[in-house]
C-alpha positions in Angstrom: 0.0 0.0 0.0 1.3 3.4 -0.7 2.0 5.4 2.2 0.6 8.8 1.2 -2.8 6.9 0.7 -5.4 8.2 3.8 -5.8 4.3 5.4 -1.9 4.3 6.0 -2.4 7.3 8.3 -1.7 5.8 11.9 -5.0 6.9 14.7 -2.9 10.3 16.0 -2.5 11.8 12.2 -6.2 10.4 11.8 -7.2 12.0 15.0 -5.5 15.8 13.9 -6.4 15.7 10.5 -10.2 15.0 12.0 -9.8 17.3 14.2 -10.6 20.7 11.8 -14.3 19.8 11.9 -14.3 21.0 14.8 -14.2 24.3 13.3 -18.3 23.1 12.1 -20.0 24.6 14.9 -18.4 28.0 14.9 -19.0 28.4 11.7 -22.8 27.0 11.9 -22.8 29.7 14.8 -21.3 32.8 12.4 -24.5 31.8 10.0 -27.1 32.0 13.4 -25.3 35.5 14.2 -25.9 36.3 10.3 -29.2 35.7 10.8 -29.2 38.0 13.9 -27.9 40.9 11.4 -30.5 40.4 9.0 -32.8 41.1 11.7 -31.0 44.1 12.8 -30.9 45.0 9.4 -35.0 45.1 8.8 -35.5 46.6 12.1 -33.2 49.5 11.0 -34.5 49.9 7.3 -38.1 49.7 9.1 -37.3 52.9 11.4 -35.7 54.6 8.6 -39.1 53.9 6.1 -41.2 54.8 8.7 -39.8 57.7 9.9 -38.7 59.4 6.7 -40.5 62.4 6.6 -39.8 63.3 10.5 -35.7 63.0 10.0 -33.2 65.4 8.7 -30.7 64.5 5.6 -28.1 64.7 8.6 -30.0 62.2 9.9 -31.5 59.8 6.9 -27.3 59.7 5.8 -26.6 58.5 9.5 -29.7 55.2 9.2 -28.4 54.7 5.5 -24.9 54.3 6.8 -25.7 52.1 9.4 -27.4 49.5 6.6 -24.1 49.6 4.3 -22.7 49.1 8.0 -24.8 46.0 8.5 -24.4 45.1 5.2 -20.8 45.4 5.5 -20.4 43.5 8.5 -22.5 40.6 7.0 -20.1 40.3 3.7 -17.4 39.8 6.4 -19.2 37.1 8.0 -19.7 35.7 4.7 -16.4 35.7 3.7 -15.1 34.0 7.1 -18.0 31.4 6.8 -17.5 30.5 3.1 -13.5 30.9 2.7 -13.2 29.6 6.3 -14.8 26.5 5.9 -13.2 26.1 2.2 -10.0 26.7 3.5 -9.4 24.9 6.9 -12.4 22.5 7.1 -13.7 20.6 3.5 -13.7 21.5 0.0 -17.6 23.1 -0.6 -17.3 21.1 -4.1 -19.5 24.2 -6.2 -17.3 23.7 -9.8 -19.7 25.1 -12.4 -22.4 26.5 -9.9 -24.0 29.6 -11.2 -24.1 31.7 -7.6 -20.0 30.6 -6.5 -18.9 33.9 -6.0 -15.6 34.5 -8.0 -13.3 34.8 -5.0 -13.7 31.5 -4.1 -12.2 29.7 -7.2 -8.9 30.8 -5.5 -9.5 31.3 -1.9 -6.4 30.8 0.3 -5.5 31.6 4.1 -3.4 34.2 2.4 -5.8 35.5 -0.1 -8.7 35.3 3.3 -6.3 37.4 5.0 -5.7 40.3 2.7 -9.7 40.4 1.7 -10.6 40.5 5.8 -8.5 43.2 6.3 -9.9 44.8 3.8 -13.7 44.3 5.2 -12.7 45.5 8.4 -11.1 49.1 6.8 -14.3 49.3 4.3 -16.5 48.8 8.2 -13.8 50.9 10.1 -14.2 53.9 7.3 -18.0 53.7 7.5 -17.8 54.4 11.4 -15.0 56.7 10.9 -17.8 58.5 8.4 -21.1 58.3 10.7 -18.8 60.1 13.0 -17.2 62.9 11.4 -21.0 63.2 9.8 -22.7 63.4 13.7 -19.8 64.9 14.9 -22.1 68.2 15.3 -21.0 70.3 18.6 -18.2 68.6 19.5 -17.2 68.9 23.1 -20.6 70.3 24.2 -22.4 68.7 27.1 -24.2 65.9 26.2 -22.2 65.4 22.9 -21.6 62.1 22.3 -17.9 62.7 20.9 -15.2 64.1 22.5 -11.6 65.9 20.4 -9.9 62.6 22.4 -12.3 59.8 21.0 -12.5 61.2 17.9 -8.6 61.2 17.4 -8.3 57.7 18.6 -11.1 56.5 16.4 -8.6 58.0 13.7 -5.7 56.5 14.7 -7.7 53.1 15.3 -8.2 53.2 11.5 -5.3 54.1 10.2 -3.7 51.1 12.2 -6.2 48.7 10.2 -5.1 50.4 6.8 -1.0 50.0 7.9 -1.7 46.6 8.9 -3.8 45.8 5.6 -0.8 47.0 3.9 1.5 45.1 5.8 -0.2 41.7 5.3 -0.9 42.6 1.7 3.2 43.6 1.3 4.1 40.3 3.0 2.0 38.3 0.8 3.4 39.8 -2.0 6.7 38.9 -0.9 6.0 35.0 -0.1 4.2 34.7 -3.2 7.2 36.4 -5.2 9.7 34.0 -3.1 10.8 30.7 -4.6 8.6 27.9 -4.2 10.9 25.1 -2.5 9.4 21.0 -2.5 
């Protein structure tokens, strides 16, 4: 029998290589907390519809920016779910389905990586937005943003962008180094 064939595995390589579905309930629970964003998603767009003529453009631009944030924050999940489960757990099998998204075809830890960070600067710039957009009387009594959280939020997001790029440059680089067998 060869010995790269899966029945010459001894029980302990059995046992690891096994051992990634347990990655199948966290993922089963990113779909359930999915869910819980659509919900918070029709709630929201609800409020907005129903209150339309009562808010401000100030305002209207603040609900609208939390859907793309909810919609944002659900294309996350989706990547982690999908590429997750493709990548550490079992091969979805989708070849030729209409609806595989494109990304998939070559999903990778590395290419999951640089398209997370990513999802988290696109989410980071949306907060970063609904701020400087409610920002209003900054400082006053009552305000809900102060010069100090305001800065930090800043810096916050300019971290995610450096990182991005850092994960991005080093991906480049291991890519562009020579494959060795």
């Amino acid at each position: 029998m060869n010995e790269n064939t899966p029945h010459s595995l001894n029980a302990l390589q059995r046992l690891i290589f096994s051992s990634r579905w347990l990655q199948l309930p966290l993922y089963l629970g990113l779909i359930l907390a999915q869910g819980v964003y659509v919900v918070l998603f029709m709630k929201e767009l609800w409020h907005l519809i129903s209150h339309a003529t009562t808010l401000t453009e100030q305002l209207i631009m603040l609900y609208v920016l939390g859907l793309i944030d909810v919609v944002m924050i659900s294309n996350l999940l989706v990547m982690v779910i999908v590429g997750g489960y493709e990548t550490f757990v079992s091969r979805l099998n989708l070849k030729n389905h209409p609806d595989q998204p494109e990304w998939l075809s070559h999903v990778n830890a590395s290419v999951l990586k640089v398209k997370l960070a990513m999802a988290i600067i696109g989410i980071s710039s949306i907060h970063l937005l609904k701020t400087f957009i409610d920002i209003g009387n900054l400082g006053a009594e009552g305000s809900r943003y102060t010069e100090a959280g305001v800065l930090w939020q800043t810096i916050i997001h300019c971290v995610f962008i450096l990182s991005a790029v850092g994960i991005a440059y080093t991906d480049k680089l291991m890519a562009a180094a020579p494959k060795k067998h």
